[in-house]
C-alpha positions, 0 to 999 in steps of 0.5 A: 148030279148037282142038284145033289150035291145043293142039298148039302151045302146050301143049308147046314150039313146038321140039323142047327143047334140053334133054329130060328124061333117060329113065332117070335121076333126077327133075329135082324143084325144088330146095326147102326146107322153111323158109319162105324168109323165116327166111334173113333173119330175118324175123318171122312177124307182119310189118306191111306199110305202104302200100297193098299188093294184088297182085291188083290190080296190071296185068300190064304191065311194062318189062324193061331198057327194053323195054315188055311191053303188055297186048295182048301179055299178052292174045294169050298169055293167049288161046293158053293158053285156047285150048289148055284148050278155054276152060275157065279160070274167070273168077276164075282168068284174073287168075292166069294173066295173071300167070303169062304175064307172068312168062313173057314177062319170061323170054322178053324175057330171053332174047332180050335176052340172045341180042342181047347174045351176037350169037346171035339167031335169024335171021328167016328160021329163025323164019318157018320154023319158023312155016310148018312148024307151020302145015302139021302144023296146017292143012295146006299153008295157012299162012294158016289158021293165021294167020287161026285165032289172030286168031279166038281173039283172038292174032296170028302176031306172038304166035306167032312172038315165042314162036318167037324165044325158044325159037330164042334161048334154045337158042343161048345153050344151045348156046353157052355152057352145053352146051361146059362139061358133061362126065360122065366114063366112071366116071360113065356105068358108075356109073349103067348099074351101077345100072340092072342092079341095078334091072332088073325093078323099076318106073319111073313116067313123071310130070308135074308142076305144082310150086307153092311156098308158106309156112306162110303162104301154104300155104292160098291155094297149095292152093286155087289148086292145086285149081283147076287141078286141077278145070280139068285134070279139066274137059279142060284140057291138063296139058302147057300148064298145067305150063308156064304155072304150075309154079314146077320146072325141067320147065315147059319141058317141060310138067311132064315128069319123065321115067321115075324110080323110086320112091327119086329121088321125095320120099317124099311123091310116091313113096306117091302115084305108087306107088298111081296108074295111067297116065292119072290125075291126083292132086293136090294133094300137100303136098310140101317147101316146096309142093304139087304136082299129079301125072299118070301119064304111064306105067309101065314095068319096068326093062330088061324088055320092055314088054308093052303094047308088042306089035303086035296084029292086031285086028277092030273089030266094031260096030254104030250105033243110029239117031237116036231109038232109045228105051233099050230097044231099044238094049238089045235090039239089044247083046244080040242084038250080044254073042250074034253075038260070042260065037258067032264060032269065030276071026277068019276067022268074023267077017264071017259073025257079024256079018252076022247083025246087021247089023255093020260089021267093020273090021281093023287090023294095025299097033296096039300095046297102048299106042295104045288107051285105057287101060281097054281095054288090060288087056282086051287083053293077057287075050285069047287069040286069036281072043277078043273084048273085052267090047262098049263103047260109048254110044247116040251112038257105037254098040257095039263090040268087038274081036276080036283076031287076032294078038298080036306080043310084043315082044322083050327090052327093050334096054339103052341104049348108053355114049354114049346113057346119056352124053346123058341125063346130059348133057341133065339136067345142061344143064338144070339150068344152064339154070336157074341162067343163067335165074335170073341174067338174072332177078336182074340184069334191071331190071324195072319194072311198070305 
């Protein structure tokens, strides 16, 4: 039940308080390309004294006097492998208790925080919240998902302590961060200005893991990177990884830049994303003061209706092999497959073709052209109708195709409203502050590890 359980770790458990901004500029971390130790003058051939090995430092802390265990490590450690399918290699877990660590410092934060401002969460609205996550997940039993996460080696506490923090910090947001942000009308109308002058022309939706480094750091940076990099490939969820390990301001939201164009980029991303197609993953990229890992969520013109938005009216036509069926006689059988398909004269046709192959025929009249895999999508949006898809498929899944019976385009795309293009700019505004109240608790935070 894994896959379960991704849906609730690998993004943030509430909707956030502060989404990335559609249409505006990338929220890219703020980063310097000197080392961050020249500020204080700090010579390049340092001698450190005393025994120094942060590998082996344990991941236990006490933050303003509350104690961080290693079993509340080990419970969010074990979320975050659950949701990657297990696949984290023995040598990087070391890495991610450190990463979580720092995560549960923030959240301690934020609550402590919360408490202080008389703006916690009430238990009630956590244990709500729970319920409604164990009944998108398992149905109407929430005990199942509590018996799930003590399987995996996490707890309902684990869960529901996440829950708080979140509830906790959008509070805090609500009431002393998103009051004090306003963007004037000028604004609005400077940024729906450029929107006009750029309609036509491509926004990329990107995530990204942003990992900082020195000169000095950069070679042990790059190979954590790529590690992260081989378990993405492996299955791992990107949107989990990014909150867990991305040092940008979009971790909360999973690494999620929203769609940006191009110019918004550093120039070391735009060449990158520019050549990537949606679905690929690309890292990682030297960047300013670091490396990122990049995936294409999608792309999209400007202001232009999106042609992988139209709904289609389809036919799956397919046909299963049996158990034991030798490669040879698959072949035959696809071939024989694909000569049926090709005889079809329209949809109304289709029934009596694939009767002459023993093939099953499905209709479906409410997919749009995004909601198929990618490497079918361009096939799609070539056909005329009544054409089918080349046939696709493996010995295990059988052989299929689709035949497309009508195609409703969408219309003109709109152009947001005064007050929907106001909301953006307030969100990314919001979030960016959200980060600076962030980073002051940390500074002010007496922490001591163990």
């Amino acid at each position: 039940m894994a896959g379960a359980l991704t849906g609730l770790v690998a993004g943030p458990v509430l909707a956030q308080a502060t989404p990335p901004a559609a249409t505006t500029d990338a929220q890219t971390p703020a980063t310097d390309a000197q080392p961050a130790g020249n500020a204080f003058g700090i010579p390049d051939d340092v001698e450190v004294f005393g025994k120094q090995d942060p590998n082996n430092r344990k991941a236990r802390a006490v933050v303003n006097g509350q104690v961080i265990t290693g079993t509340d490590i080990d419970q969010r450690v074990a979320l975050v492998v659950s949701a990657s399918q297990g696949k984290i290699a023995d040598e990087d877990l070391d890495q991610l208790r450190m990463q979580v660590l720092r995560n549960l410092i923030d959240e301690t934060l934020q609550i402590q925080e919360a408490k202080l401002q008389e703006v916690s969460a009430e238990p009630a609205q956590v244990e709500q919240t729970y319920s409604r996550l164990a009944q998108q997940n398992f149905g109407q039993d929430p005990s199942k998902m509590d018996a799930y996460l003590k399987s995996i080696g996490s707890s309902p506490a684990s869960l529901k302590r996440q829950i708080e923090g979140e509830l906790d910090w959008r509070n805090l947001l609500s009431r002393n961060v998103a009051p004090f942000v306003n963007v004037s009308t000028e604004e609005v109308k400077d940024m729906m200005d450029r929107m006009q002058a750029s309609r036509g022309t491509d926004q990329f939706r990107v995530g990204e893991i942003y990992l900082s480094a020195t000169p000095e750091t950069a070679a042990t940076v790059e190979a954590n990177a790529r590690r992260i990099v081989e378990q993405l490939k492996a299955g791992g969820s990107f949107v989990g990884y990014a909150r867990q390990y991305s040092e940008a301001s979009t971790a909360a939201t999973g690494g999620d830049l929203g769609y940006v164009r191009l110019a918004t980029l550093p120039p070391e991303m735009a060449s990158v994303v520019s050549e990537m197609q949606p679905g690929q993953l690309v890292g990682p990229v030297a960047v300013p003061g670091g490396f990122s890992i990049l995936y294409l969520i999608d792309r999209r013109k400007i202001l232009a209706a999106d042609p992988r938005d139209a709904v289609l009216s389809l036919k799956q036509i397919s046909i299963n092999f049996p158990k034991g069926i030798s490669q040879k006689e698959a072949e035959a059988k696809t071939v024989a497959f694909a000569k049926a398909v090709e005889s079809i004269r329209g949809c109304g046709d289709a029934d009596r073709a694939a009767q002459t192959v023993g093939a099953q025929v499905v209709s479906n009249d409410q997919l749009t052209v995004r909601s198929l895999p990618e490497q079918l999508q361009s096939s799609i949006l070539q056909l005329q109708v009544g054409q089918a898809t080349p046939p696709f498929g493996s010995l295990e899944e059988g052989v299929r195709v689709l035949l497309l019976c009508g195609r409703d385009d969408p219309e003109e795309a709109n152009e947001p409203t005064m007050e929907e293009m106001r909301s953006q700019l307030e969100d990314d505004r919001i979030d960016k502050r959200a980060q600076r109240y962030l980073r002051d608790l940390r500074n002010d935070a007496y922490v001591e590890y163990n």
